[in-house]
N, C-alpha and C positions, 0 to 999 in steps of 0.2 A: 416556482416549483412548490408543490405542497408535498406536508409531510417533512420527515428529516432527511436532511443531504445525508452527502457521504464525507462531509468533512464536517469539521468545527473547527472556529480558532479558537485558542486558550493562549495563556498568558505566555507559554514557553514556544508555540509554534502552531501548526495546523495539526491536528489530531484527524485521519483519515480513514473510516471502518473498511477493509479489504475484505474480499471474501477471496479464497486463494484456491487455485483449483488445480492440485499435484499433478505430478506424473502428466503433466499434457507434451503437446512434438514440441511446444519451443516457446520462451519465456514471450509473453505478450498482456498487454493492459486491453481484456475483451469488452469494456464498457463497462459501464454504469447498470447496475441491475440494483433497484428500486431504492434503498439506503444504505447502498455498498458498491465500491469501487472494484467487479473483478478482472483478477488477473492471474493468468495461467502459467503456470512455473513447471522445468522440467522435472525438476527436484523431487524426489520420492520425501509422503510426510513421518520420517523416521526422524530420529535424534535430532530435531532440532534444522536438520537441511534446508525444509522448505521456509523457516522462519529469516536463517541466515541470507538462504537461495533472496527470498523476497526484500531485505534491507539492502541488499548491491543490487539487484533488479530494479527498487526504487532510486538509491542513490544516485548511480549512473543516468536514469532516466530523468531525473531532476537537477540532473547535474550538481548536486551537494556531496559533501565526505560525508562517508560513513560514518563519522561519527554523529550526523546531523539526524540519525533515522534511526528511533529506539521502538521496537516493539511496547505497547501500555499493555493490552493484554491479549488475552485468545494464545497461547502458548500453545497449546496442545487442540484447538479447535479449529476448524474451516477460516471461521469471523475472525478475522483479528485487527484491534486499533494500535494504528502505528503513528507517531507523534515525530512528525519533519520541521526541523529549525533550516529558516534560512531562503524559505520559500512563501507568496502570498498566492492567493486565491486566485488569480489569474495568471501566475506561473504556473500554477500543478494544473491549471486545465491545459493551457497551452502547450505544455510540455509533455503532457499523456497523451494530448489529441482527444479529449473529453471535455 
């Protein structure tokens, strides 16, 4: 693969750049689009919904507690890097079907 993934390991877990795309009919991981993992959430991006929407969207889907899926940054943007303890590189592919 050239260029940057959509993940990185770091010393606490996998660090995965999302690209999040609100308001869609129902919470799904759409693929891999170029160095970013998206995935379509029902979730309106008001106060924070889509952020929460997206950490139980991942958890469930990786099968880890929430407390293993901390948003790093992108708060208030489309992009955001989200850092999952508990999971290796051939789990989060397997497990998203990417």
């Amino acid at each position: 693969m050239t260029g940057m993934s959509w993940h990185q390991k770091s010393a606490e877990g996998l660090v995965v750049t999302v690209r999040v795309v609100p308001r869609a009919s129902k919470d799904e991981v759409a693929g891999v689009l170029g160095d970013s993992l998206k995935v379509r959430l029902q979730a309106p991006p008001v106060d924070g919904k889509a952020n929460e929407m997206l950490a139980k969207f991942l958890a469930k889907a990786l099968d880890v507690p929430i407390r293993n899926v901390s948003l790093v940054s992108g708060q208030t943007g489309r992009l955001k890097r989200v850092l999952i303890r508990g999971v290796s590189e051939e789990d989060i592919r397997r497990r998203l079907g990417v």
